[in-house]
Kinemage of the C-alpha trace (Angstrom):
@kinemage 1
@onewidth
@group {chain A} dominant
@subgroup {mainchain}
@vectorlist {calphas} color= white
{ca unk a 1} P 2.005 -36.571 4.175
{ca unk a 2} L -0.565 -36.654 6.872
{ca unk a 3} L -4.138 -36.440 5.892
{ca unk a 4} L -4.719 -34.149 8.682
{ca unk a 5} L -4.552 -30.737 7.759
{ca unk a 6} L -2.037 -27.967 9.737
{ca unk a 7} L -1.640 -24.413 8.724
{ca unk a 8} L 0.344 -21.885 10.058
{ca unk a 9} L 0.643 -18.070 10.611
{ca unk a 10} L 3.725 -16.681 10.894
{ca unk a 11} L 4.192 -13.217 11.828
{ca unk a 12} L 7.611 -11.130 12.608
{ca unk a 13} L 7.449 -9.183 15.879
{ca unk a 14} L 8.466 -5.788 14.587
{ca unk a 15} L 5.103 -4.301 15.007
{ca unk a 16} L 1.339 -4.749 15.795
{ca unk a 17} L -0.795 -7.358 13.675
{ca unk a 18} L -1.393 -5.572 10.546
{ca unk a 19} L -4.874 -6.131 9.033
{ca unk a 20} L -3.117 -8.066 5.958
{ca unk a 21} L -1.017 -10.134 8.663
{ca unk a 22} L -4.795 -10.160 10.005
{ca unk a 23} L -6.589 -11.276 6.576
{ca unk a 24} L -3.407 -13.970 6.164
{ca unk a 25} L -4.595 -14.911 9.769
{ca unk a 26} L -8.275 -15.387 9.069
{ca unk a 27} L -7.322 -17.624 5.623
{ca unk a 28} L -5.387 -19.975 7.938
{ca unk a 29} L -7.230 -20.264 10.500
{ca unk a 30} L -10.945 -20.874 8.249
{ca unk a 31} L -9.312 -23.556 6.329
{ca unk a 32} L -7.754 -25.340 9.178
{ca unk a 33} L -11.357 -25.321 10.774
{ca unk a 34} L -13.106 -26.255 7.637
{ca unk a 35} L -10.859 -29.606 7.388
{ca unk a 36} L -11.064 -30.183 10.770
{ca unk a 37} L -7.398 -29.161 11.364
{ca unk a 38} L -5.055 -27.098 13.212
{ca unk a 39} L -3.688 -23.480 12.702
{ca unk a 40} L -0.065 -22.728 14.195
{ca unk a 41} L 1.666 -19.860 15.365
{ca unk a 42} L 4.798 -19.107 14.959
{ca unk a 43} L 7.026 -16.247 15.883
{ca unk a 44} L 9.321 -14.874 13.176
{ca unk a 45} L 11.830 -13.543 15.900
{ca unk a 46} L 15.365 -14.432 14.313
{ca unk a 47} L 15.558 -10.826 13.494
{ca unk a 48} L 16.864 -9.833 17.425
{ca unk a 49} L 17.429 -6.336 16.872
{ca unk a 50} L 13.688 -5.493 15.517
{ca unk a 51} L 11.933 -7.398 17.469
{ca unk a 52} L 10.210 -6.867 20.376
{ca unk a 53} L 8.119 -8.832 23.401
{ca unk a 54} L 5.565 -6.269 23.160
{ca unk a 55} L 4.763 -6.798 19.297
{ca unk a 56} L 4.519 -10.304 20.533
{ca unk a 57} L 2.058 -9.568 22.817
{ca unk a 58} L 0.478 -6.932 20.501
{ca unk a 59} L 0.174 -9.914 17.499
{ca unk a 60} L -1.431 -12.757 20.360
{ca unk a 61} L -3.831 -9.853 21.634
{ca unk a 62} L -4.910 -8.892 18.186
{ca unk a 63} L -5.467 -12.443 17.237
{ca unk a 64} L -7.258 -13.439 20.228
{ca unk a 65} L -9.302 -10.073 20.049
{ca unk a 66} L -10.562 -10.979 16.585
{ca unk a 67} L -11.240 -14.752 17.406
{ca unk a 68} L -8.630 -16.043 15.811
{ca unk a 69} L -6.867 -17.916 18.293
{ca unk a 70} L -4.172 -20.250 17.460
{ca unk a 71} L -4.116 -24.014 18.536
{ca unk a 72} L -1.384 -24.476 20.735
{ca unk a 73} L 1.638 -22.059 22.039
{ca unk a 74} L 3.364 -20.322 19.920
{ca unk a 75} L 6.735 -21.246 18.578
{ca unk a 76} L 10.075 -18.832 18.333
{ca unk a 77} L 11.790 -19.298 15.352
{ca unk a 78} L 14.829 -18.271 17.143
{ca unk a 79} L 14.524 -20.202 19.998
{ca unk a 80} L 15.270 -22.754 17.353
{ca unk a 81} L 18.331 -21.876 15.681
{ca unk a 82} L 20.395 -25.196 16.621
{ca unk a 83} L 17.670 -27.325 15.119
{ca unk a 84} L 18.403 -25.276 11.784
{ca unk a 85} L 22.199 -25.368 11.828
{ca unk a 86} L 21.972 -29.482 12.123
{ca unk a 87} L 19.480 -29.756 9.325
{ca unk a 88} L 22.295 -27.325 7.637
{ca unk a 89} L 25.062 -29.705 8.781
{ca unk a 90} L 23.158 -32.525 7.440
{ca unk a 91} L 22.768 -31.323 4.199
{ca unk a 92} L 26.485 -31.131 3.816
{ca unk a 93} L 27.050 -34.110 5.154
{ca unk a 94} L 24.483 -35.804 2.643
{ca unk a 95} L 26.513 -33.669 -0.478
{ca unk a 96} L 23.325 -31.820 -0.751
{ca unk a 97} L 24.702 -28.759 0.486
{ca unk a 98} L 28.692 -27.720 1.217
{ca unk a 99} L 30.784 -25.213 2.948
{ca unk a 100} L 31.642 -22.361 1.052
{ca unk a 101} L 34.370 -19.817 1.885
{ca unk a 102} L 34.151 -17.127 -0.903
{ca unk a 103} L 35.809 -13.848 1.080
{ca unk a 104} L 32.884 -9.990 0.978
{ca unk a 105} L 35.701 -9.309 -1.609
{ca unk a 106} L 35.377 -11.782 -3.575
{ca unk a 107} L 31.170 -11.885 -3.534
{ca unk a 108} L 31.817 -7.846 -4.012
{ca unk a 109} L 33.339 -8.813 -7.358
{ca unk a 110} L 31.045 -11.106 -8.196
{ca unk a 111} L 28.130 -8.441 -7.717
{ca unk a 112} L 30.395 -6.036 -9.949
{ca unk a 113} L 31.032 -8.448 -12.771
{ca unk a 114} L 27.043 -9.232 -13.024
{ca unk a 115} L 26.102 -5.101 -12.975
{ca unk a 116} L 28.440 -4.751 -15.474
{ca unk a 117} L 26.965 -7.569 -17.770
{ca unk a 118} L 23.607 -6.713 -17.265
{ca unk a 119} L 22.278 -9.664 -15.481
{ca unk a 120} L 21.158 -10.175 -11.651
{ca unk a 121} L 23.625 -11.125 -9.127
{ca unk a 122} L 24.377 -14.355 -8.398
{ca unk a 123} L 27.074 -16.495 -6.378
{ca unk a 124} L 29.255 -18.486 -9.104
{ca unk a 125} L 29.560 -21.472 -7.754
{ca unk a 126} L 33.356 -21.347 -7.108
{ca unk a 127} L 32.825 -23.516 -4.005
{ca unk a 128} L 30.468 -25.761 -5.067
{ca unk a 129} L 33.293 -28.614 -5.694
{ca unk a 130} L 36.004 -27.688 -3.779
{ca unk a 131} L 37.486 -29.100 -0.867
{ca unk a 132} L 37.152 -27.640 2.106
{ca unk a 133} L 40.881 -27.963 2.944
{ca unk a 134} L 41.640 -25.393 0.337
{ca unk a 135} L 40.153 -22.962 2.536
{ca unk a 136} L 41.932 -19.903 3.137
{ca unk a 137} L 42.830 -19.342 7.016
{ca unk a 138} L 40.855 -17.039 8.841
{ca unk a 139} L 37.314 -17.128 6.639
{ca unk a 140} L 34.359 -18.682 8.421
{ca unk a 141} L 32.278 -20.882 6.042
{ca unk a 142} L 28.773 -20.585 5.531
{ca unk a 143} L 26.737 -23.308 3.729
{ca unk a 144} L 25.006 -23.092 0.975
{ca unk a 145} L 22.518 -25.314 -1.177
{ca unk a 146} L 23.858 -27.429 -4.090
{ca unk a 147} L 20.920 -26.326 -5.881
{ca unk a 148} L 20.536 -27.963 -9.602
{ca unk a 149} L 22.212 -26.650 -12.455
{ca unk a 150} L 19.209 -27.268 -15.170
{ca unk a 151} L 15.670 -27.552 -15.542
{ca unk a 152} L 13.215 -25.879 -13.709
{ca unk a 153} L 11.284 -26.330 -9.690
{ca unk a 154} L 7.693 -26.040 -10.133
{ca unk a 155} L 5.710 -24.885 -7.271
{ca unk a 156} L 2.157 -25.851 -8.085
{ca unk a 157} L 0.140 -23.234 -6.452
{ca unk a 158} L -3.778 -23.308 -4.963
{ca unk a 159} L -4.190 -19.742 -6.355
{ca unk a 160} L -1.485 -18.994 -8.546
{ca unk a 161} L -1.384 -22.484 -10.759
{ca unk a 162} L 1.880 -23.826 -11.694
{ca unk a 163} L 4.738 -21.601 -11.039
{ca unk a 164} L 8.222 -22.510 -12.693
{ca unk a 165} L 11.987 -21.266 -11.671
{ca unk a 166} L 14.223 -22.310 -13.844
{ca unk a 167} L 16.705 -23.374 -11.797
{ca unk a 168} L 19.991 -21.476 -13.018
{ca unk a 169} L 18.034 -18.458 -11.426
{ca unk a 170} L 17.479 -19.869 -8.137
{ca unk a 171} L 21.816 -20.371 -7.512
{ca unk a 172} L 23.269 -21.891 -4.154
{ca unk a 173} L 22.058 -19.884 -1.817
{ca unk a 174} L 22.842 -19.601 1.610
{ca unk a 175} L 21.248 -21.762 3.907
{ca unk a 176} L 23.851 -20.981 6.970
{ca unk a 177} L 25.336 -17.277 7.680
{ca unk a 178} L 29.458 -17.482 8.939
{ca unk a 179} L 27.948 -17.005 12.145
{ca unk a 180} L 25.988 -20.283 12.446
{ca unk a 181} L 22.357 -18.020 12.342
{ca unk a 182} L 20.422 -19.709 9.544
{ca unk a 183} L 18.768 -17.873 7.138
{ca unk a 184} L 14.523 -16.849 6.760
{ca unk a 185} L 14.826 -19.061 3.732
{ca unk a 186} L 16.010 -22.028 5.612
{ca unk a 187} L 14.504 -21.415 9.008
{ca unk a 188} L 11.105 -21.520 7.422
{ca unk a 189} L 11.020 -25.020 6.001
{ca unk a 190} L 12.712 -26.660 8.506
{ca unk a 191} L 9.982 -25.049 11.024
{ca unk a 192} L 7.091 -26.085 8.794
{ca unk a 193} L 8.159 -29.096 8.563
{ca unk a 194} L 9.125 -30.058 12.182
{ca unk a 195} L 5.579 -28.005 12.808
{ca unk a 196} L 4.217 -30.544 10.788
{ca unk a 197} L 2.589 -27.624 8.610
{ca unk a 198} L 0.632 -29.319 5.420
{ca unk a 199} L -0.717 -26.213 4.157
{ca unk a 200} L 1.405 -23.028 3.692
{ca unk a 201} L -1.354 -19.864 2.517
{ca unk a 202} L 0.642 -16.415 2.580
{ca unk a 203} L 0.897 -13.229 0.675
{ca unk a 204} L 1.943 -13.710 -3.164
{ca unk a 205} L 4.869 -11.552 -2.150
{ca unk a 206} L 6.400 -14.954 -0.816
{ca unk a 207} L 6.307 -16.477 -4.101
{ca unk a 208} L 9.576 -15.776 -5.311
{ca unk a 209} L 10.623 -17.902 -2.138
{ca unk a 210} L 8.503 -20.532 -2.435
{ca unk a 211} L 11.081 -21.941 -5.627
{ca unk a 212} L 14.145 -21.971 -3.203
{ca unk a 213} L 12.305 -23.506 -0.293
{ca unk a 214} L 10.680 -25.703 -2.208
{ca unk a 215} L 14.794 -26.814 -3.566
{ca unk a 216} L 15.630 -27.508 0.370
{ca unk a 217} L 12.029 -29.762 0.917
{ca unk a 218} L 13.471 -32.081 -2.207
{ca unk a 219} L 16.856 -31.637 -0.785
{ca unk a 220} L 15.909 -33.541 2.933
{ca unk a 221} L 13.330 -35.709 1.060
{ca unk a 222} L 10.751 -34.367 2.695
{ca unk a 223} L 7.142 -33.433 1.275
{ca unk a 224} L 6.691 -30.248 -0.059
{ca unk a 225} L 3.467 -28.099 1.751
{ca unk a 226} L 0.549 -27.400 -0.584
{ca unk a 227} L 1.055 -23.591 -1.158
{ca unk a 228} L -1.777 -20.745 -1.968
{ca unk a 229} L -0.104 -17.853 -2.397
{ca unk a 230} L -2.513 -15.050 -1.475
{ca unk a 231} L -3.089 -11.720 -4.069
{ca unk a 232} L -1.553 -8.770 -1.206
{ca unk a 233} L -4.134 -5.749 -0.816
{ca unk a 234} L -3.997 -2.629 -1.986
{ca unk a 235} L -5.554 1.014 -1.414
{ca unk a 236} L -8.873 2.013 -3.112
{ca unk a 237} L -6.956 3.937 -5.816
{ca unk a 238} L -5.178 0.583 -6.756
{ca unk a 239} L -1.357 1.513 -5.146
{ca unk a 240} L -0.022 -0.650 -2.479
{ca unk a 241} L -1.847 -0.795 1.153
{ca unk a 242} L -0.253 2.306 3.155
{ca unk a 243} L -1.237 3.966 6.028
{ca unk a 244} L -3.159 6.499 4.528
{ca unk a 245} L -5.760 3.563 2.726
{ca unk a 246} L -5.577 1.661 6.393
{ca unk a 247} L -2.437 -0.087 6.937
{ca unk a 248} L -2.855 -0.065 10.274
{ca unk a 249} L -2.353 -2.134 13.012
{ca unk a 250} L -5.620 -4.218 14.030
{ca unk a 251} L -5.633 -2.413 17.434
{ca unk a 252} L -6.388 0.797 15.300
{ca unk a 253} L -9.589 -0.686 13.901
{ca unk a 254} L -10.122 -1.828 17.780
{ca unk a 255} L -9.904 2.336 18.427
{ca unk a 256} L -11.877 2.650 15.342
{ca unk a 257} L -15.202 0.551 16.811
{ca unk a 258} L -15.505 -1.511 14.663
{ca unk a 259} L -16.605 -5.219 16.045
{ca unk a 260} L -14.094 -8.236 15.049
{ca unk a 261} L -16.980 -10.610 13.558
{ca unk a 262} L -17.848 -7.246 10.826
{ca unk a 263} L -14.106 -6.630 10.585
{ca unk a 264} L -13.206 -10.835 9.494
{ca unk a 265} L -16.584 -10.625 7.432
{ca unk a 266} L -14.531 -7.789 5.398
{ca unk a 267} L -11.634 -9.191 5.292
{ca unk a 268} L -12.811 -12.361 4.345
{ca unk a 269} L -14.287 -10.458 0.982
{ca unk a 270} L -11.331 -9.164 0.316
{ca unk a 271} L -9.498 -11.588 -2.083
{ca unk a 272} L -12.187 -14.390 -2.054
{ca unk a 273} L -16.148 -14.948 -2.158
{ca unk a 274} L -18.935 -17.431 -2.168
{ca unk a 275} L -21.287 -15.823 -5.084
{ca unk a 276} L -23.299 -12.907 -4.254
{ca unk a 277} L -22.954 -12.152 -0.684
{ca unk a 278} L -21.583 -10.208 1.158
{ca unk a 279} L -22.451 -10.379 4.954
{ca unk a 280} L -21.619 -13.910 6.615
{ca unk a 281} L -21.410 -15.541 10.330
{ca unk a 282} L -17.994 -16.929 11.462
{ca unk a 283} L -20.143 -20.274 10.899
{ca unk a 284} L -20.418 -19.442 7.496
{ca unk a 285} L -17.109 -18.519 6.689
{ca unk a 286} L -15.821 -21.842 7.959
{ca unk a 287} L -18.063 -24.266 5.518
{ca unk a 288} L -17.977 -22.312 2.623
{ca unk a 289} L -13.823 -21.316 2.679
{ca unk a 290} L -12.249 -23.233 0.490
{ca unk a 291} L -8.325 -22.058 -1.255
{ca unk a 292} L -8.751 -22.791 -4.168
{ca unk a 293} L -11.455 -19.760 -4.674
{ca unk a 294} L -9.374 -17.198 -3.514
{ca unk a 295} L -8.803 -14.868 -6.317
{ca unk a 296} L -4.990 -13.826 -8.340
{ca unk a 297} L -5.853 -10.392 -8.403
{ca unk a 298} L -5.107 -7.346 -6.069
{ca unk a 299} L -8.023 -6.960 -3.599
{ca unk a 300} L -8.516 -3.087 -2.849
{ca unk a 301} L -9.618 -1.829 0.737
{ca unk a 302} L -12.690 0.543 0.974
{ca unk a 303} L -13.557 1.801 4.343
{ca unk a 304} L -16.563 3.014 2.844
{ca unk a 305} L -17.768 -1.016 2.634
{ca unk a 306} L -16.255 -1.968 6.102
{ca unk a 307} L -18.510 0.590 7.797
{ca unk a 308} L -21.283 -1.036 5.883
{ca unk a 309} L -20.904 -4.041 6.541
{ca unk a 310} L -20.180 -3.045 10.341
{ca unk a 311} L -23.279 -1.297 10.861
{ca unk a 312} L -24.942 -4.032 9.703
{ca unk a 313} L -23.494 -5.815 12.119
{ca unk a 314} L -24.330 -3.507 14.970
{ca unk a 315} L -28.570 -3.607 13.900
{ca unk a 316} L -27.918 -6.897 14.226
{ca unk a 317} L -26.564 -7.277 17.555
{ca unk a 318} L -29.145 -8.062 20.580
{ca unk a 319} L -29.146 -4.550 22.897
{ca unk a 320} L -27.941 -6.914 25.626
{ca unk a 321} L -25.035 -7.920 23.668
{ca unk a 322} L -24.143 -4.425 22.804
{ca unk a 323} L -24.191 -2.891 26.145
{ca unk a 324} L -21.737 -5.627 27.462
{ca unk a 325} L -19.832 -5.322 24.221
{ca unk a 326} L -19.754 -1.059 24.988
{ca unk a 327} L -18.803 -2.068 28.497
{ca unk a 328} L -15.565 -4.126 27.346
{ca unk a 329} L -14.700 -2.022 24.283
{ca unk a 330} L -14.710 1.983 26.510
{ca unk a 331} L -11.229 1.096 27.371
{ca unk a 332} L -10.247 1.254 23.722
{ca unk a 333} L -12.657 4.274 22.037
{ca unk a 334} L -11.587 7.436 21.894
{ca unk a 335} L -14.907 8.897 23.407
{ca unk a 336} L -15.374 6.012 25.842
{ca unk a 337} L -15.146 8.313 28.782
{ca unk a 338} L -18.546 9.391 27.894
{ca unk a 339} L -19.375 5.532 29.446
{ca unk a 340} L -17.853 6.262 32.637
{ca unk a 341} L -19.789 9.300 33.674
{ca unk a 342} L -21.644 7.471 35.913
{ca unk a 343} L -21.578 4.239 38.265
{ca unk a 344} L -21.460 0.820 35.508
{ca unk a 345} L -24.872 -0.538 37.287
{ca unk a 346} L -26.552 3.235 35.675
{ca unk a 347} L -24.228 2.859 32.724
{ca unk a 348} L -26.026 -0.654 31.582
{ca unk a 349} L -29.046 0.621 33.045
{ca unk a 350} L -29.370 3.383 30.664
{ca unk a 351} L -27.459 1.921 27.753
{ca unk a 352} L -29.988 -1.229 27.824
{ca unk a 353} L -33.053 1.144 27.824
{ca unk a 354} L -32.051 3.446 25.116
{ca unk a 355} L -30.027 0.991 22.861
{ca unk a 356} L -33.056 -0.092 21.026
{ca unk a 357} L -33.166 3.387 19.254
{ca unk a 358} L -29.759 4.526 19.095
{ca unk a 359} L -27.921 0.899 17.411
{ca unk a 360} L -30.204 1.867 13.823
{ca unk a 361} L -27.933 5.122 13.182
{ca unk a 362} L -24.532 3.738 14.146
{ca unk a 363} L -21.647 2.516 11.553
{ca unk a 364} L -19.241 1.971 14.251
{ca unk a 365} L -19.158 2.025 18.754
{ca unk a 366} L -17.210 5.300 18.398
{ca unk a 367} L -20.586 6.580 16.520
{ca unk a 368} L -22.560 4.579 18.491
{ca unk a 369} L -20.762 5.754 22.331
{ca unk a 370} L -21.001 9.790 20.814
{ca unk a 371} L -24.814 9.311 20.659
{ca unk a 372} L -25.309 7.922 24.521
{ca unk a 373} L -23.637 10.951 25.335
{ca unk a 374} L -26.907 12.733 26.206
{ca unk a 375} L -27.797 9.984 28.128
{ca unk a 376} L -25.132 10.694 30.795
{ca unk a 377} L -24.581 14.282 30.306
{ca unk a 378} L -24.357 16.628 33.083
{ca unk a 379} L -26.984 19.389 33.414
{ca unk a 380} L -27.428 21.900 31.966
{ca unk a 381} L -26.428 20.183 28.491
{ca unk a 382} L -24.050 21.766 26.417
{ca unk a 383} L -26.021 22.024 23.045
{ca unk a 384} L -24.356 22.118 19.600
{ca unk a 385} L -24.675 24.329 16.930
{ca unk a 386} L -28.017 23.508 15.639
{ca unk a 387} L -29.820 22.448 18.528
{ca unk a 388} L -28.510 26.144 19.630
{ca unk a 389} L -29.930 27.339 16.694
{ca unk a 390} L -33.696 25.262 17.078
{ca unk a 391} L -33.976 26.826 20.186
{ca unk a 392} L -32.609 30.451 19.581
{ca unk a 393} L -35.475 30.741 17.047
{ca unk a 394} L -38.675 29.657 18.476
{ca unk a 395} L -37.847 26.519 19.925
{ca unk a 396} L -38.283 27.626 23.699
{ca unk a 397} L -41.407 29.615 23.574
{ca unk a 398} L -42.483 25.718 22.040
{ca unk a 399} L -41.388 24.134 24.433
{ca unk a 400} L -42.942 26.292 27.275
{ca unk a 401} L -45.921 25.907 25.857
{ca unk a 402} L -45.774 22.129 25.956
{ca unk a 403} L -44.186 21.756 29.834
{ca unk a 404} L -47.155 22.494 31.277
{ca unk a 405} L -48.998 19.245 29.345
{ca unk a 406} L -45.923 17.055 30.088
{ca unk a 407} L -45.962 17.787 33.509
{ca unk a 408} L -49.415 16.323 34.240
{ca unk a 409} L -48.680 13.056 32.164
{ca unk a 410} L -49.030 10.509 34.920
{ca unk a 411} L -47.769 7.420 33.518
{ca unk a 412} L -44.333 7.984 31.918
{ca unk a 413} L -44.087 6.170 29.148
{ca unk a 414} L -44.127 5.951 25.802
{ca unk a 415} L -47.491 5.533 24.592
{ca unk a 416} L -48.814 8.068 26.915
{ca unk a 417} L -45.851 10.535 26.059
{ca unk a 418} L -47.093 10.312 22.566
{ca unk a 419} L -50.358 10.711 22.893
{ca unk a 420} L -49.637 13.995 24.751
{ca unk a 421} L -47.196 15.342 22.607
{ca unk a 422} L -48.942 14.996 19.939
{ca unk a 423} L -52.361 15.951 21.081
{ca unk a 424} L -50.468 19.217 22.459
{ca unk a 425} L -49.249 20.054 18.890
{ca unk a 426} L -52.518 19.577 17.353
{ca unk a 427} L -54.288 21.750 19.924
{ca unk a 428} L -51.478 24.689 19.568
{ca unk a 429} L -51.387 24.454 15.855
{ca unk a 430} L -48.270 22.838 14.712
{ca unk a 431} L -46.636 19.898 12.845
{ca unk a 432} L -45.470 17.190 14.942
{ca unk a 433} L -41.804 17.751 14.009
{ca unk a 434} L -41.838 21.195 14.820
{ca unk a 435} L -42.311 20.302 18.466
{ca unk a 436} L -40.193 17.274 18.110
{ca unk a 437} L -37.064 19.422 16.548
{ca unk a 438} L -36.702 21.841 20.318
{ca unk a 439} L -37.710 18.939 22.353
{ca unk a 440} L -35.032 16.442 20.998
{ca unk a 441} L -32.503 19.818 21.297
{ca unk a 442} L -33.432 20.608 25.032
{ca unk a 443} L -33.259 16.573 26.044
{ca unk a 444} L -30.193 15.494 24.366
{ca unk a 445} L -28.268 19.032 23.283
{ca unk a 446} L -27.667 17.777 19.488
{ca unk a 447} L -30.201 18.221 16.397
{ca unk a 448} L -30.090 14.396 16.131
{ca unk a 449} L -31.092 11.340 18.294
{ca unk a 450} L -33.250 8.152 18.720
{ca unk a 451} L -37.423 9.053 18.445
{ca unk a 452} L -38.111 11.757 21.017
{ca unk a 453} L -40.534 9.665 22.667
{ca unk a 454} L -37.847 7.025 23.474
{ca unk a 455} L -35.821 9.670 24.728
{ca unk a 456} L -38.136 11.109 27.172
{ca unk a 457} L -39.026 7.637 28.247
{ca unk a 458} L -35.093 6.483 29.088
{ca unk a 459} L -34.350 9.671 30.665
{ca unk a 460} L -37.235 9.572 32.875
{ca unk a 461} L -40.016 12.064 34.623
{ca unk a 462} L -37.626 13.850 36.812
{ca unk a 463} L -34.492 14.352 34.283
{ca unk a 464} L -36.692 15.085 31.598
{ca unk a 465} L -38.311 18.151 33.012
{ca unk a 466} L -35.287 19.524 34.444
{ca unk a 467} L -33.663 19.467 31.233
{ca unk a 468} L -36.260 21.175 29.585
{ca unk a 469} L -36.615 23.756 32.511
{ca unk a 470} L -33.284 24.565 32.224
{ca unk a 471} L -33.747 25.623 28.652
{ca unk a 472} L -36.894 27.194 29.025
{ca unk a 473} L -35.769 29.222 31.658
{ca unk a 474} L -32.975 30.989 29.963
């Protein structure tokens, strides 16, 4: 085996990349960087009737959207299929392998027989020695594995330790369908191993495989993959991932806002760790990843943590990276026509004057596009409920009383704007925040929003005072 290390991700296209395809993904692709290696990707496409060009797409986009791009094209599996049958073919031509030509009646029977005795299914053998011209006319062959009789095949797993089949339960099983299409089980390691693929790090749900495959590796004589079969992730309450615990599709969590570095540092959490922390760079990922500390138990998904850890992420973004990140992501948020309001130049404009105050509040860019909203609004503002309320009580005889000392500040910014404010509130009597509360209402139409100050200062002279005129006024 080559000391070079290749892994591989192997997705079927039946649907969007699903975040534990994406997790799977991220595993592959940090170990193949931490050894200096490769990560592959192949297309799991030999089922024709489910899949689709545009899951293809969908699986390359989400991978390349989260960073995780693969080295290389990608491979069909099905564009492959006569490399499989002559592997097949040369397995019965080596006696490793022969034709068998048991009749659906006859396998029916067999199924019957085992149900009956209380013991799983499983193909009898009746071909096994046989020669082939004993064949009755009219049945196409398909070929199974002469797979031992005794013992066990150990699969000595990164994660899972030694795992042992005894072989009796692993049967001949079809390597060849009547039809010459090959099947998943045989596909795979002839794939891997023409992919040159040295590490093989899936879901633990690919286990039970891993015996049988591991049967047609000895079979050729070729070397068997290390394997680290990876714990599959479940729901907060402990049940399998669904939809309704966020077994979506990675666009979702695109549509969601969240950014692709927090959404890999969550996934990487899930199922492995280095000690105590919990927030870490790409860089970080890739020297401290290692399989072997990936953990055998069920990791359970929390969106409560993942918008932690992705507001985290968005304090610690640069404003400059988080307007251009706003800019590319609109096309994806729900609310991103809020960022289109106006021409892009006044879009970045605004965004890069105002993001210092409103990235500290934000768990994802849906929350964080909803609160440049006022930024971009068209007057007069449509207020909500409370900022309604703030000024239905006393907030506009307030704020009348302070336009006359905001209109005579004569440098507009912020230092001056709060030394006016604030001297203003003093003179008429009041706490700070209950001139702050109708100001913030008037100037952005919600009860919430960056300092006030910061507000009046992005906005500007002119906007500023017409917004508060137009409250004041009615």
């Amino acid at each position: 085996m080559t000391d070079r290390v290749v892994t591989r991700f192997a997705p079927s296209p039946t649907g969007f990349l699903h975040i534990g395809g994406a997790r799977t993904a991220l595993f592959n692709w940090l170990y193949a960087r931490r050894m200096g290696g490769q990560m592959l990707l192949r297309i799991e496409d030999t089922d024709r009737e489910r899949s689709t060009d545009a899951a293809v797409q969908a699986i390359i986009e989400g991978l390349d959207w989260l960073g995780l791009k693969a080295d290389g094209e990608p491979i069909s599996q099905f564009a492959r299929a006569a490399r499989h049958r002559e592997i097949a073919e040369e397995l019965v031509a080596a006696g490793k392998a022969y034709y068998c030509y048991a009749t659906p009646a006859e396998l029916d029977e067999m199924r019957e027989k085992a149900k009956a005795e209380k013991r799983p299914p499983r193909y009898d053998g009746r071909w096994r020695d046989r020669d082939p011209s004993e064949a009755p006319a009219g049945v196409k062959p398909v070929i199974r594995i002469m797979a031992p009789l005794d013992g066990e095949t150990v699969v000595r797993d990164k994660v899972q330790g030694d795992v042992r089949f005894p072989n009796k339960d692993l049967d001949d099983f079809i390597l060849l369908r009547s039809d010459g299409t090959p099947t998943y089980m045989h596909a795979v390691v002839v794939d891997d191993h023409d992919m040159g693929v040295t590490h093989i790090i899936r879901g633990d749900d690919h286990l039970t495989n891993a015996g049988r495959q591991t049967l047609i590796y000895q079979a050729m004589g070729w070397d068997v993959p290390v394997m680290a079969h990876i714990p599959l992730i479940h729901g907060a309450d402990g049940a399998k991932l669904s939809k309704r615990h966020g077994a979506l599709g990675v666009d979702a969590y695109r549509g969601m806002g969240y950014l692709p570095k927090a959404l890999l540092n969550y996934l990487v959490r899930l199922g492995w760790s280095h000690g105590d922390d919990e927030v870490m760079s790409i860089e970080d990922m890739i020297s401290w990843f290692d399989i072997v500390d990936i953990n055998r138990g069920a990791a359970r998904f929390d969106f409560a943590k993942l918008d932690a850890i992705n507001g985290h992420w968005i304090r610690g973004s640069s404003d400059e990276e988080l307007v251009e990140t706003l800019m590319t992501e609109r096309a994806y948020l729900p609310n991103g026509d809020i960022l289109r309001q106006t021409d892009d130049a006044t879009v970045r404009q605004r965004l890069g004057a105002a993001m210092a105050g409103l990235k500290e509040r934000a768990k994802t860019l849906v929350e964080l596009t909803e609160s440049t909203a006022y930024l971009f609004a068209q007057r007069p503002l449509p207020l909500d409920e409370k900022a309604a309320e703030i000024l239905a009580k006393d907030g506009r005889d307030i704020l009348r009383g302070l336009l006359p000392a905001l209109e005579g500040v004569e440098s507009w910014d912020v230092a001056s704007l709060e030394m006016v404010i604030k001297a203003h509130a003093e003179a008429a009597g009041l706490k700070l925040g209950k001139v702050a509360q109708p100001l913030r209402a008037a100037l952005t139409g919600k009860s919430t929003s960056p300092g006030v100050y910061d507000v009046l200062a992005v906005l500007g002279r002119d906007e500023s005072l017409a917004r508060l005129k137009d409250q004041t006024a009615a």
